[in-house]
C-alpha positions as CSV (number, residue, x, y, z in Angstrom):
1,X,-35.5,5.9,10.3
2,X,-35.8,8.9,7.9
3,X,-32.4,10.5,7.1
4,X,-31.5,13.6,7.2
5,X,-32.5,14.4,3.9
6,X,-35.3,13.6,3.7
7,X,-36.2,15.3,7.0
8,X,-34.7,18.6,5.7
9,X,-36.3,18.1,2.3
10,X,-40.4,17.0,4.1
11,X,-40.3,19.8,6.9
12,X,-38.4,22.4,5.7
13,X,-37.6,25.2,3.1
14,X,-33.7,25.2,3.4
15,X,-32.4,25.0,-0.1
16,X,-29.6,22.4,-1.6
17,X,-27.1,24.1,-0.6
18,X,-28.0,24.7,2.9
19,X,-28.3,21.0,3.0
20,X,-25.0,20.8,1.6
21,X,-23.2,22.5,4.5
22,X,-25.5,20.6,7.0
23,X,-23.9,17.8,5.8
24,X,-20.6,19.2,6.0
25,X,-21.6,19.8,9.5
26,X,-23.2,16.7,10.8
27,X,-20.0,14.3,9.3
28,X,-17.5,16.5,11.8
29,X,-19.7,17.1,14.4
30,X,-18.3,14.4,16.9
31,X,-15.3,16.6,17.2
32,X,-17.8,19.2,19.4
33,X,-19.1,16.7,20.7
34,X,-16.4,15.5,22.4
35,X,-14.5,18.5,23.4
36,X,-17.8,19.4,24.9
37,X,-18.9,15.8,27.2
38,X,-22.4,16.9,25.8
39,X,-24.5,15.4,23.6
40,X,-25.7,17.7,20.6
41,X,-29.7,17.4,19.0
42,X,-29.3,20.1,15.3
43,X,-33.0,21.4,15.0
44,X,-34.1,23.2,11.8
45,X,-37.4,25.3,11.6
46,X,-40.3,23.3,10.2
47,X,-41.7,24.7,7.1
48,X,-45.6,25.4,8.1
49,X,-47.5,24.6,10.9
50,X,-49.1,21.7,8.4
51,X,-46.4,19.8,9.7
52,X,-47.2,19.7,13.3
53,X,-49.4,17.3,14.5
54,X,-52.5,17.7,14.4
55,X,-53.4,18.5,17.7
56,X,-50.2,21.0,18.3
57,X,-51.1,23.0,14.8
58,X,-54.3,23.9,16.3
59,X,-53.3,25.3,19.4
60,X,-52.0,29.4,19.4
61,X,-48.4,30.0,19.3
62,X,-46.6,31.8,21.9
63,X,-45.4,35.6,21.4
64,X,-42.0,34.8,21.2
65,X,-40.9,36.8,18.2
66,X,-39.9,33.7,16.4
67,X,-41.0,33.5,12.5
68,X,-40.9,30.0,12.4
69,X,-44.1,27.6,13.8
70,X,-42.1,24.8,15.2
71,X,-38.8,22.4,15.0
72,X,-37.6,19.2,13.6
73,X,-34.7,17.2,14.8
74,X,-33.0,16.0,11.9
75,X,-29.9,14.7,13.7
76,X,-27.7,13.8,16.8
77,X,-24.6,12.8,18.1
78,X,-23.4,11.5,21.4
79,X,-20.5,12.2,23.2
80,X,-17.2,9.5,23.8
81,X,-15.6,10.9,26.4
82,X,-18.8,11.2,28.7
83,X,-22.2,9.9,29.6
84,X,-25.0,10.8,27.6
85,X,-27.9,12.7,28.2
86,X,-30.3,11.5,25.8
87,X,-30.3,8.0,25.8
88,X,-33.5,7.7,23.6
89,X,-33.5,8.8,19.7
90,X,-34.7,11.9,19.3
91,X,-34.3,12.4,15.7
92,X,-37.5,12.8,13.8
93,X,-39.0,14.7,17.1
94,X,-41.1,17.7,16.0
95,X,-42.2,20.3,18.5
96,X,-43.6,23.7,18.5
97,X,-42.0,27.1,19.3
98,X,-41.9,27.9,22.9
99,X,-41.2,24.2,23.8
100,X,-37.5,24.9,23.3
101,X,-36.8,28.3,24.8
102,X,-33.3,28.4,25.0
103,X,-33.4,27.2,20.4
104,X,-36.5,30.4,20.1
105,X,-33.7,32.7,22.1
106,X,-30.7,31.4,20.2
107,X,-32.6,31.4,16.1
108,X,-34.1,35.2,17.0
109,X,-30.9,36.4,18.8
110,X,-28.5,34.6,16.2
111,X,-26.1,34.5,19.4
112,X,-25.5,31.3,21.3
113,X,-27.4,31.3,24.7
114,X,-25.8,30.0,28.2
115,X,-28.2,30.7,30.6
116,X,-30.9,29.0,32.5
117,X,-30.6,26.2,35.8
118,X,-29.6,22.9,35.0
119,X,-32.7,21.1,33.5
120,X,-33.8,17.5,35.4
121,X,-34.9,15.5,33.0
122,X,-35.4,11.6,33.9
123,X,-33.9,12.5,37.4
124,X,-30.6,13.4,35.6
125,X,-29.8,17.1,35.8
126,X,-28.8,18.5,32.4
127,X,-27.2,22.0,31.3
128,X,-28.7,22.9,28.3
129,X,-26.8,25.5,25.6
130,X,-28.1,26.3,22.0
131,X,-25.6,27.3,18.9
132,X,-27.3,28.8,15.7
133,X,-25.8,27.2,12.3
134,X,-24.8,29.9,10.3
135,X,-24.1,29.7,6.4
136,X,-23.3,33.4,5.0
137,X,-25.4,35.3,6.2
138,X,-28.3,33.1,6.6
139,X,-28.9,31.0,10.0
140,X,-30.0,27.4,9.0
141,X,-30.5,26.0,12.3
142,X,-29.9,25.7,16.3
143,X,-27.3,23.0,17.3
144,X,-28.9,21.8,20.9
145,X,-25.9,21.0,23.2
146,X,-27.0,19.1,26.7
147,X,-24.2,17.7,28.9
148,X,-24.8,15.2,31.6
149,X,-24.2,16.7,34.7
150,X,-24.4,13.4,37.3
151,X,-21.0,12.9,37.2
152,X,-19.8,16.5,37.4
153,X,-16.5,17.0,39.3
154,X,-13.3,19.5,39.7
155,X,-12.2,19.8,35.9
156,X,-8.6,18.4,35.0
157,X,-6.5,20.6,32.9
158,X,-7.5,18.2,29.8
159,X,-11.1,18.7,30.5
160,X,-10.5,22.6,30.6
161,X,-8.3,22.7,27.5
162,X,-11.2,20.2,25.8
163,X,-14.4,23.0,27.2
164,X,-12.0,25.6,26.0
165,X,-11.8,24.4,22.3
166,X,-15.7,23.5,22.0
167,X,-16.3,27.1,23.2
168,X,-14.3,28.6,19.8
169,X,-15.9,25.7,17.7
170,X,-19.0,26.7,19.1
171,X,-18.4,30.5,18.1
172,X,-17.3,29.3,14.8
173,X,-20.0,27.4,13.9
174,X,-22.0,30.8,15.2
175,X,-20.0,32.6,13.0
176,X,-20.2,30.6,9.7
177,X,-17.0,29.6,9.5
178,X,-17.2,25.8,10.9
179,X,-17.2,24.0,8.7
180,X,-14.7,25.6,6.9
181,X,-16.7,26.8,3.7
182,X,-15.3,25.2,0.7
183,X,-14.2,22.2,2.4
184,X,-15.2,19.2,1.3
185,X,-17.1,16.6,4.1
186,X,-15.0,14.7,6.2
187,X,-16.2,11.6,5.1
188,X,-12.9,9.2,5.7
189,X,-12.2,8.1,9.5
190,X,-10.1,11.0,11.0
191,X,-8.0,11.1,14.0
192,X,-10.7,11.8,17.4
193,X,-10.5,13.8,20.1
194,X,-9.7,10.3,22.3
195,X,-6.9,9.5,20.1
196,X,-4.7,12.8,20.9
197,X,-5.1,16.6,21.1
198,X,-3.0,19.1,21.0
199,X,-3.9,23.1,21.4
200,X,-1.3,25.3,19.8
201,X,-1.0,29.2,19.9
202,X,-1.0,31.6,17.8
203,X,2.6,31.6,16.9
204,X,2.3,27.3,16.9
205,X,3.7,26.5,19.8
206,X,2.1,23.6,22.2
207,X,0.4,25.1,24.6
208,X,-1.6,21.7,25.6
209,X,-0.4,17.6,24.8
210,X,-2.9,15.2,25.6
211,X,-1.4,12.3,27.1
212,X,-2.1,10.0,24.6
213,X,-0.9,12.8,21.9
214,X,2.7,12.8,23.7
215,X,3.3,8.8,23.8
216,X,2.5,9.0,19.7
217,X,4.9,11.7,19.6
218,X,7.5,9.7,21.8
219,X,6.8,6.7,19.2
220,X,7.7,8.8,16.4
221,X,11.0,9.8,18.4
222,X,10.6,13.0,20.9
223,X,11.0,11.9,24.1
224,X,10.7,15.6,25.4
225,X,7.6,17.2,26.5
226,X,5.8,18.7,23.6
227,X,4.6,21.6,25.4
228,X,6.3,24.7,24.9
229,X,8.0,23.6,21.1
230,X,6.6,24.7,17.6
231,X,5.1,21.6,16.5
232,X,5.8,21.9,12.7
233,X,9.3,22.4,12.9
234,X,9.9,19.0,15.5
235,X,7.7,17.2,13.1
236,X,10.0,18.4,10.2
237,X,12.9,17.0,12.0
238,X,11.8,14.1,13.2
239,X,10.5,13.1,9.5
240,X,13.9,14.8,7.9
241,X,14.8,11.6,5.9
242,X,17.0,13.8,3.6
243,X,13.5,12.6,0.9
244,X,11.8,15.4,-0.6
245,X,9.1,16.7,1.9
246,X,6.0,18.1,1.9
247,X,6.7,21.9,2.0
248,X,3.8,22.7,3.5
249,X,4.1,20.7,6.8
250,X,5.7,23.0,8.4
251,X,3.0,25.4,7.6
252,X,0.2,23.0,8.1
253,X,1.3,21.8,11.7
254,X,2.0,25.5,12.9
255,X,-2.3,25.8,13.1
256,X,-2.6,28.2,9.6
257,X,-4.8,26.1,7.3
258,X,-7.3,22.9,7.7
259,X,-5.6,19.9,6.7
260,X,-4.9,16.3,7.1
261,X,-1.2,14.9,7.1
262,X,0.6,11.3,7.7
263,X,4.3,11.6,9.1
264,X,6.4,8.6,9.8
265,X,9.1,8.7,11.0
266,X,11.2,5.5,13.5
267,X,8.8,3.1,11.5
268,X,5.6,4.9,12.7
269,X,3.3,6.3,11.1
270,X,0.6,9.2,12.4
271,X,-1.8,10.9,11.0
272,X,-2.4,14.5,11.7
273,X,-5.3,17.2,11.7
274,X,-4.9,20.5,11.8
275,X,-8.4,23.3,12.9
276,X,-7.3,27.0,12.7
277,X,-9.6,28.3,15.7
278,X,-11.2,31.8,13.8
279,X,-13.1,33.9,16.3
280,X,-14.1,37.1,15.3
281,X,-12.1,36.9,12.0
282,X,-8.9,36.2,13.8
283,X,-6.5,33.3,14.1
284,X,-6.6,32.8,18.2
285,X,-5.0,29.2,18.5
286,X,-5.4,25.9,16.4
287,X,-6.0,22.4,17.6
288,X,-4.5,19.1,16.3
289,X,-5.5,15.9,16.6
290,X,-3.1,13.0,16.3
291,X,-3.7,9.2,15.4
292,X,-1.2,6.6,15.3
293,X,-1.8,4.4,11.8
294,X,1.3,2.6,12.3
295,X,-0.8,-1.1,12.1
296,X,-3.7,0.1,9.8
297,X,-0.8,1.2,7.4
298,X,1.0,-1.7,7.2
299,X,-1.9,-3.8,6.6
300,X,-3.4,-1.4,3.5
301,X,0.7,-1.8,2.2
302,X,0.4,-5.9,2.7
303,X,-3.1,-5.9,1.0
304,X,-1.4,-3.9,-1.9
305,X,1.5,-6.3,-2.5
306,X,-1.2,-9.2,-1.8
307,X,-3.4,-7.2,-4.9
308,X,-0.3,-6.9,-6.7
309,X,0.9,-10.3,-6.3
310,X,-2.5,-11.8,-7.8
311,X,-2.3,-9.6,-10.4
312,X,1.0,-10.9,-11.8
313,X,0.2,-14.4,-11.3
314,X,-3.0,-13.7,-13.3
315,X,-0.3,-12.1,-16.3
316,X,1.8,-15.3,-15.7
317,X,-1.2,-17.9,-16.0
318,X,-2.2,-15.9,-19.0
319,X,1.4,-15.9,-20.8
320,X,1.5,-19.9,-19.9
321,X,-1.7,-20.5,-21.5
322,X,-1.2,-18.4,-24.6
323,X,2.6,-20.6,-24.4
324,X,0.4,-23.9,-24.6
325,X,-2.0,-22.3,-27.0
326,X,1.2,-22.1,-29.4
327,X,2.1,-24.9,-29.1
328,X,-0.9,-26.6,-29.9
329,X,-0.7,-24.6,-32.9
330,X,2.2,-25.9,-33.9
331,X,1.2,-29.5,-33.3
332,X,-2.2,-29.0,-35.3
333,X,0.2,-27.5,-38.4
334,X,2.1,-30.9,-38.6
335,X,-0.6,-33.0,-38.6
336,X,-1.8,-34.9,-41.1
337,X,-5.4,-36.1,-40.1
338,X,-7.8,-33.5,-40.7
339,X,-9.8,-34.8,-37.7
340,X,-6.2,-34.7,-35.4
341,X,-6.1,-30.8,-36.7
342,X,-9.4,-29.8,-35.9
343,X,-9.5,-31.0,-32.2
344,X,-6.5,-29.5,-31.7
345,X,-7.5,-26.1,-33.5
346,X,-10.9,-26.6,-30.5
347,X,-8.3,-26.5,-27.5
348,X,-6.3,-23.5,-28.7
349,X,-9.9,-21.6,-28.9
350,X,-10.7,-23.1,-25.4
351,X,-7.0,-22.1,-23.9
352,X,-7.5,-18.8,-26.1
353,X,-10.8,-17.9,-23.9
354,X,-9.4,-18.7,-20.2
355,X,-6.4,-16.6,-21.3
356,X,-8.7,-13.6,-22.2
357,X,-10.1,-13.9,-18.6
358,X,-6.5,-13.8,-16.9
359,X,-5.6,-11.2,-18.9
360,X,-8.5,-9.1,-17.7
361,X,-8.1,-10.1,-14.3
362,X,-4.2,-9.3,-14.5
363,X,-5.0,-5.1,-14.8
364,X,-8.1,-5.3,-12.3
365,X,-7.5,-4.1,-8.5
366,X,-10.2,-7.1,-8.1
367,X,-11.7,-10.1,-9.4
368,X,-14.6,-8.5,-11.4
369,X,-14.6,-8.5,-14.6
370,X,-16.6,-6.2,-17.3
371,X,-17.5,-9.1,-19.0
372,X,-18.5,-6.8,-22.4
373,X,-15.1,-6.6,-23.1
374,X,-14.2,-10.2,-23.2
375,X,-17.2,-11.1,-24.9
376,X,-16.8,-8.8,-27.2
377,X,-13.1,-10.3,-27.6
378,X,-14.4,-14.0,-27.8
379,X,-16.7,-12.7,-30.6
380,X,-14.3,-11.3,-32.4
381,X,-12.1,-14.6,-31.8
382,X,-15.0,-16.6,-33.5
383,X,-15.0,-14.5,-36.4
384,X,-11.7,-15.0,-37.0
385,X,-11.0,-19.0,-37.1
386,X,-14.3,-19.3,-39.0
387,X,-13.7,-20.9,-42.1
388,X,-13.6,-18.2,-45.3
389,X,-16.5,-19.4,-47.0
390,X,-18.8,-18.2,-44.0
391,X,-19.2,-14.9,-44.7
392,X,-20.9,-14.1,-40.9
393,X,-20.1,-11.5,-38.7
394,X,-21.1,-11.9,-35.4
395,X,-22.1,-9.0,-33.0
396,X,-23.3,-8.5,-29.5
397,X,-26.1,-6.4,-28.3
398,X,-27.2,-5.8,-24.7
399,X,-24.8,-5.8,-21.8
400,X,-23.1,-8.6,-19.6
401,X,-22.0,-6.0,-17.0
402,X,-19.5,-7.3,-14.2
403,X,-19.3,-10.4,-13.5
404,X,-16.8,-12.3,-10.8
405,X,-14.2,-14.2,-11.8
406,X,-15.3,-17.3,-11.0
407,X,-18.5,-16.7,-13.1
408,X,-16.5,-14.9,-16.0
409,X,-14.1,-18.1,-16.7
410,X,-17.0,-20.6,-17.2
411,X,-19.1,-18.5,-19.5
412,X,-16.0,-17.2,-21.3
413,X,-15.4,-20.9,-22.3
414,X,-19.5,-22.0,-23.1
415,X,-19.7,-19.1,-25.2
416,X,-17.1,-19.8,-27.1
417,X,-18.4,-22.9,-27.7
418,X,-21.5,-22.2,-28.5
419,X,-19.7,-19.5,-31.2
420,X,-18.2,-22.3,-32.7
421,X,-20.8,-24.8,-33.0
422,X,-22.7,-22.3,-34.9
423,X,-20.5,-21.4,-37.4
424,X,-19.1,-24.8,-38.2
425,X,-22.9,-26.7,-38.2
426,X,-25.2,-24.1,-38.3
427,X,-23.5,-21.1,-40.6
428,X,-21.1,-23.4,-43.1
429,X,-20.2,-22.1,-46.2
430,X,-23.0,-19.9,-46.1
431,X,-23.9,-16.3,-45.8
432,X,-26.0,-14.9,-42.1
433,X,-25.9,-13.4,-39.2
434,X,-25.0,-14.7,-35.8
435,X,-25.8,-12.5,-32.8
436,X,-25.1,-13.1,-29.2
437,X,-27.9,-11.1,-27.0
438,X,-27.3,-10.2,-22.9
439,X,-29.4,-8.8,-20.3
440,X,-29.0,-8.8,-17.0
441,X,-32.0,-8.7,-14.5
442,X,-32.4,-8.1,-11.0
443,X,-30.0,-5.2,-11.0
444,X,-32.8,-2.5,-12.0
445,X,-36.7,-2.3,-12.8
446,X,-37.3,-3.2,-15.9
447,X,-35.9,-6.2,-17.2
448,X,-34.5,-4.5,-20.7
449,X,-31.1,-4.0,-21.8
450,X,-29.2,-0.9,-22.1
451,X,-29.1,-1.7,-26.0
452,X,-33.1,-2.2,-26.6
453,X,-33.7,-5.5,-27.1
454,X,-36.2,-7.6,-24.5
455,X,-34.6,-10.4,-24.2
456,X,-37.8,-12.1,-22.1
457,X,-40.4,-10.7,-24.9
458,X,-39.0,-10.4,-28.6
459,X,-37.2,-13.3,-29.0
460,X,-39.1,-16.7,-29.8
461,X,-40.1,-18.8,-27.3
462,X,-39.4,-16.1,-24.4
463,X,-42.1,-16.7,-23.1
464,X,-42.2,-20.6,-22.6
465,X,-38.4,-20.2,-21.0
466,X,-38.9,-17.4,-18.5
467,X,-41.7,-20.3,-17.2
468,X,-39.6,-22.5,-17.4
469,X,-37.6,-21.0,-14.0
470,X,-41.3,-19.0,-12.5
471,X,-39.5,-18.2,-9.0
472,X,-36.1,-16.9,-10.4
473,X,-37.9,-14.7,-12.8
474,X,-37.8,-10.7,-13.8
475,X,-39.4,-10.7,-10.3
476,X,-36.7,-12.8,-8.2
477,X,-33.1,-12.9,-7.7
478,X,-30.3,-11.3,-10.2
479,X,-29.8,-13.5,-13.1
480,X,-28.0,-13.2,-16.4
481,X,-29.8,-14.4,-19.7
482,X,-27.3,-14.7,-23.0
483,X,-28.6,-15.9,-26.6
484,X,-26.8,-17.0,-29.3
485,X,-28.9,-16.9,-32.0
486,X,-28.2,-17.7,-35.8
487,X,-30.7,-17.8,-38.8
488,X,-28.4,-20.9,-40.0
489,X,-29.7,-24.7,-41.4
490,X,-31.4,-25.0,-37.9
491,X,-31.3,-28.3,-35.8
492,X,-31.5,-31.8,-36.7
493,X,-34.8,-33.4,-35.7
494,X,-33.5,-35.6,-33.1
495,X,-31.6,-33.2,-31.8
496,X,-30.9,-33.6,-27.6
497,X,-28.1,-31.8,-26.1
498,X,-28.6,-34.5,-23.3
499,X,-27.5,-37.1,-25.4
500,X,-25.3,-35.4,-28.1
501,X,-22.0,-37.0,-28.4
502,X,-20.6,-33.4,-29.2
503,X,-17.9,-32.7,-26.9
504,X,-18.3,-29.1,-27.1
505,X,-22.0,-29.4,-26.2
506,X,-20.8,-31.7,-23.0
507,X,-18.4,-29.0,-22.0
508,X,-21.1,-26.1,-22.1
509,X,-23.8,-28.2,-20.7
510,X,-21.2,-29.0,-17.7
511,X,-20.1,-25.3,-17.3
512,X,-23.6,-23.9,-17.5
513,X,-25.8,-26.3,-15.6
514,X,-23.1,-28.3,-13.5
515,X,-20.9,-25.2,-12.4
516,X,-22.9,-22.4,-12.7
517,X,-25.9,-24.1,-11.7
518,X,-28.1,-22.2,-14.5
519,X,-30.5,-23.6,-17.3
520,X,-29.6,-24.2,-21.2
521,X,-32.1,-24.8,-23.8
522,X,-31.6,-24.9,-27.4
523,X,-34.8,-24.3,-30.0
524,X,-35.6,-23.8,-33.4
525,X,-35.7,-20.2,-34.3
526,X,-38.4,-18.5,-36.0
527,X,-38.1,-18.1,-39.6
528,X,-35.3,-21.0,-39.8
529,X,-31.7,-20.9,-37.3
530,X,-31.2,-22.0,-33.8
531,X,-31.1,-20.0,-30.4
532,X,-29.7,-21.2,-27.7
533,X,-30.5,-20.0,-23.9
534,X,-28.2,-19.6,-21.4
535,X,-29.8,-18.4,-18.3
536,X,-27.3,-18.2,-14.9
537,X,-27.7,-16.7,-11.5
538,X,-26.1,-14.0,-9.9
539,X,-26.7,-14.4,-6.4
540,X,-25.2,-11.5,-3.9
541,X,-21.9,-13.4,-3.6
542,X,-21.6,-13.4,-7.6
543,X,-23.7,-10.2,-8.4
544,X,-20.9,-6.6,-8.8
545,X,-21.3,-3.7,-6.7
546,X,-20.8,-1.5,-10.2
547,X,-23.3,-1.0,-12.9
548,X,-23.4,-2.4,-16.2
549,X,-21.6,-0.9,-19.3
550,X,-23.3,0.5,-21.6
551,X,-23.6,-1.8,-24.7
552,X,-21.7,-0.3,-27.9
């Protein structure tokens, strides 16, 4: 199903922003729709008649004055509060001038057009009505309006009221001044016609309560009948707290500006809409609609304190592990065994890397992580604790992007690791480089890193590893490949991480293939060093909604 972009941009010659205030349009169009029982069809004029079909494009257009050759449906919306008229899609639906005579009256006329009999169209009589979209001075389309008249009866004084306010919406939107220009879409989920109306007058008093507009009004703690009162100044006083208020609300809820507020007030909480209704460049009467949020409030405050709460236990973890790191510190000092020190020197680097991850995840609203930071801080780490006769910086290219946190932990840990196995075997007391390479595929076209490098082509072996894993390649699902690479001593010949009695090797080997389920492989690197391969998935579950950083 083409959207409506794309059918504006393929059929027609209405610029950006003429598509911008269709949009505007088409995400607050409900409202009408509603208040009018009728389904609405917005037709713009196709740009040539190349884009008729074939058969249509040859035929002779009517004389009907129009200057355009035909129309394209590029959207519709169906009423809530009645039956439909179009049960079918029409959007997409191209047809020529004169097929529509009521849209040709309505685009030459620039008025909106009422008359004609009811049309019967699958045995279902429907009144049809046509609005032109206005922007400026420039009309950018004809909003069809067709409402179902099978289940037509005497009008209620809700019905009328409703009829009354899609008649000045209708004019507006004639007029050019729905939506209101400057206003940004109404893309969040606003209070509908269903959930309460009132219709105000000019001064801002009720005129009109929906029923369901009075009980949220009774909930907030009027039980009086709202008709007859100035709604801003009951809603003052019922949310008069002695709190600083909104100054505006009075002025808002009195039907002088578009806007959306929240009131509580009793313990609930509604949320409020004001239109201005501008006909003819004068304020006649405003409608507000009224929603009670009381529930969906209270849950978006419980999912806060739940965000917050696992936030601060993240902080505590992270002070309890840096608390143990000390103290292994402190123990490795007063030992005496050189062997005793260094294994306890390994576990304050392994506490020191799950802290860095709970210390991300203790200022994130989530649990994903921009992993380029605590690499880049496990680097840096590395660097550090290496002894002072390796004269190696080590540096990162590529990017990690953001990874979950139960991915994040894991590879935290193996890369630190594999940092340190490098510079205590494979860099001592020696000068080189040691660089840790990332690239994430799956997430765009090409599979290269922000930073350059091609992590499947330039370095060795690239090519015998990405067959090593031929239906999770470039091609397949998203995946994250890291190398560590060093131009160190290199590895012993009987080198097999399978069988190595490292336990550092054990532990990345377990995290990598046993937890992550990914693939390791360690080689000889061209020109003398070792590289080793981590390669991991990132299925949907694992894979962030955000894009990579950039690499520094």
């Amino acid at each position: 199903m083409p959207t409506l972009t794309d059918l504006v941009r393929d059929h027609s010659d209405l610029t950006e922003d003429d598509l911008e205030w269709l949009h505007a349009l088409v995400s607050d169009w409900q409202l009408l729709a509603d208040l009018s029982f009728a389904d609405l069809l917005l037709w713009v004029p196709l740009r040539s008649a190349a884009a008729l079909p074939a058969d249509r494009a040859r035929r002779p257009l009517p004389d009907t004055g129009a200057a355009v050759p035909g129309w394209v449906a590029i959207a519709q919306m169906r009423p809530t509060t009645g039956p439909t008229a179009y049960p079918e899609d029409l959007v997409g639906k191209v047809v020529r001038t004169g097929r529509r005579g009521l849209i040709d009256v309505a685009w030459r006329e620039r008025r909106i057009v009422r008359e004609g009999d009811p049309e019967w169209g699958s045995g279902i009589p429907v009144r049809e009505e046509s609005i032109p979209v206005r922007r400026g001075a420039k009309v950018l389309g004809v909003i069809q309006r067709s409402t179902n008249l099978s289940s037509a009866r005497t009008p209620s004084r809700l019905e009328l009221t409703y009829l009354q306010s899609a008649s000045d919406l209708a004019t507006m939107i004639c007029e050019g001044t729905f939506p209101a220009p400057g206003e940004e879409p109404n893309m969040v989920r606003s209070p509908r016609v269903g959930d309460g109306l009132m219709r105000l007058d000019r001064s801002g008093r009720v005129t009109y309560a929906s029923p369901n507009a009075q009980s949220a009004y009774r909930r907030l703690g009027y039980p009086a009948d709202l008709v007859g009162e100035a709604l801003g100044q009951i809603t003052a006083d019922l949310c008069d707290t002695g709190e600083p208020m909104e100054e505006a609300l009075s002025v808002v809820l009195s039907g002088r500006a578009p806007r959306e507020v929240e009131v509580e007030s009793h313990g609930s909480i509604m949320q409020l809409r004001t239109i201005p209704l501008v006909v003819s460049g004068t304020r006649i009467a405003a409608i507000v609609l009224c929603r009670d949020v009381t529930e969906l409030r209270w849950r978006d405050r419980e999912l806060l304190t739940k965000d917050a709460t696992i936030r601060e236990i993240h902080h505590r973890v992270k002070n309890n592990l840096q608390t143990v790191a000390a103290l292994l510190r402190l123990q490795a000092r007063r030992l005496q065994i050189p062997e005793g020190r260094a294994a306890l020197d390994e576990a304050v680097r392994r506490v020191g890397s799950i802290a860095i991850v709970h210390e991300t995840l203790s200022h994130t609203p989530d649990e994903l992580i921009d992993f380029d930071d605590i690499a880049d801080r496990v680097i840096t780490m590395a660097g550090e604790v290496s002894t002072p006769e390796t004269k190696v910086t080590p540096k990162r290219s590529g990017s990690f992007g953001v990874l979950p946190a139960e991915v994040a932990t894991p590879l935290a840990m193996a890369l630190t690791e594999l940092l340190q196995n490098a510079l205590e075997h494979g860099l001592t007391n020696r000068f080189g480089t040691l660089e840790v390479v990332a690239h994430r595929y799956g997430d765009g076209e090409a599979p290269r890193d922000p930073g350059g490098v091609s992590v499947w082509g330039d370095w060795p072996g690239a090519d015998e590893h990405a067959r090593v894993v031929p239906e999770e390649g470039p091609a397949g699902g998203r995946r994250l490949v890291t190398v560590v690479a060093d131009d160190g001593v290199g590895l012993p010949e009987d080198f097999d991480v399978e069988s190595s009695n490292s336990l550092g090797l054990q532990i990345v080997r377990t995290l990598i293939v046993g937890e992550l389920g990914g693939h390791l492989d360690f080689r000889p690197r061209e020109g003398g060093g070792t590289e080793v391969v981590v390669d991991i998935p990132l299925g949907d579950a694992q894979s962030s909604r955000r894009q990579p950083s950039q690499a520094p």
